[in-house]
Residue, then its C-alpha position, 0 to 999 in steps of 0.5 A: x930533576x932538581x930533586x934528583x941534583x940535590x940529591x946527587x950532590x948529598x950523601x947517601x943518607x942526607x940524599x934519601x932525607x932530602x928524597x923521602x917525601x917523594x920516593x914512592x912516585x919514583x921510578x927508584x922505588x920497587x915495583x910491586x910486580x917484584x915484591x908480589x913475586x918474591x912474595x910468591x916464590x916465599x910462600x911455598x918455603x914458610x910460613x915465617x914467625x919473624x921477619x926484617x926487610x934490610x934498608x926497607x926504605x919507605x916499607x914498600x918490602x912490608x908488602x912481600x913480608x907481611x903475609x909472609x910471617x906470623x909474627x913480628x916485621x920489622x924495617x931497618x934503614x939509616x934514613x931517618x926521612x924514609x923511616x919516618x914515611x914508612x912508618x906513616x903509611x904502614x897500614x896495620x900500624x904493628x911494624x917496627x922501625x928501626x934506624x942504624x947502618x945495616x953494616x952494624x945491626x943491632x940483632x941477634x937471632x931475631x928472625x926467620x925471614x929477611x929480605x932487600x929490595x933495590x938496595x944493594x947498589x949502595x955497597x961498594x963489594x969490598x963491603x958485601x962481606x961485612x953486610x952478609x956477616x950482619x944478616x947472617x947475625x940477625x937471623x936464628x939458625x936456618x933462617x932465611x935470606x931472600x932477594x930478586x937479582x935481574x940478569x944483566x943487559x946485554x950489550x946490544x941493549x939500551x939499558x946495558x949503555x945507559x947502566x954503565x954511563x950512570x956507573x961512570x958518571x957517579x965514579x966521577x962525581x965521587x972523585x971530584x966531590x965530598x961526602x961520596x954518594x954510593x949508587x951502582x947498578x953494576x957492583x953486584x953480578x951474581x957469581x961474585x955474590x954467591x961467593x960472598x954469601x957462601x963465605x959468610x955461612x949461607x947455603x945458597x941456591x936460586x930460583x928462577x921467577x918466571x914471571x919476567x919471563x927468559x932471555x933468548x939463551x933460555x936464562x931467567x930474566x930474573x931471579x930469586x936468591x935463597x941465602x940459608x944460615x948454615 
């Protein structure tokens, strides 16, 4: 919890410095039940030669990705802390890691596959364009934009209250203390997202990943964005 504090009270990237070290024993860091399952609903669209995980963290991402492509990975985030944990514990050692604002990246048609995790309540939606813009600009014609979205709780649910509460407390942190910290869990609802992707030049489709099974009105409880540069 004192970490957590700390944290809250840092800027994003001075945050995730602070956290680094921790991340991975953190209810914060991506499932791997998440990971094997984009993995899995991924392996029928490639192989891939070359694949980037966008604000890979600590390179939890390079466990969908890597079986995934033949040729290169790389990780891209602005924290120089989780870099440098990603980079201790990649196991085969042949990732590439690469520090910048994934708002301004520094590829161009590099790869076939890219992929987040658990990221995207770090941008406000005034910044979704911008951000898709950059993706879109590192991958080769026809490739490949990927991420699990989790439908929304239903009012009646626990989480539902409890996400908004966080989203309320965070507002006014950051109208009461600077550098703001940027962490939403309500700032991306799909249809708002779709029309950004199709915007930035993505044909968009989604699958359902029927492993995390159905609401009671049939929808998935999860699914799988496939964002294709047109």
């Amino acid at each position: 919890m004192r970490e957590l504090a700390v944290q809250a009270l840092s800027s994003v990237e001075r945050g995730y410095d602070l956290l680094a070290p921790t991340f991975d024993r953190t209810p914060f860091r991506t499932p791997d039940r998440f990971l094997d399952a984009t993995a899995g609903a991924l392996a029928a669209l490639g192989p891939f030669e070359d694949g980037l995980d966008v604000c890979c963290g600590t390179g939890a991402g390079l466990r969908a990705l890597r079986p995934l492509c033949r040729g290169s990975v790389t990780g891209v985030d602005f924290s120089a802390g989780m870099l440098a944990r990603a980079r201790a514990a990649d196991p085969a050692g042949d990732a590439r890691w690469v520090r910048a604002d994934v708002r301004a990246m520094p590829f161009t048609e590099a790869f076939d596959l890219a992929v987040s995790f658990g990221a995207f309540g770090h941008f406000l939606p005034a910044e979704r364009p911008l951000l898709f813009a950059q993706v879109r600009r590192a991958l080769r014609p026809g490739g490949l934009f990927a991420f699990p979205v989790g439908a929304p709780p239903a009012p009646s649910s626990p989480w539902y209250w409890a996400f908004a509460g966080f989203d309320a407390a965070l507002r006014v942190r950051n109208a009461l203390w600077r550098p703001p910290f940027v962490m939403y869990y309500r700032t991306f609802p799909l249809g708002a997202v779709r029309a950004d992707l199709e915007a930035a030049g993505f044909a968009v489709r989604l699958t359902p990943l029927e492993e995390f099974g159905r609401r009671d009105d049939g929808s998935p409880r999860c699914r799988l964005v496939l964002a294709r540069r047109t």
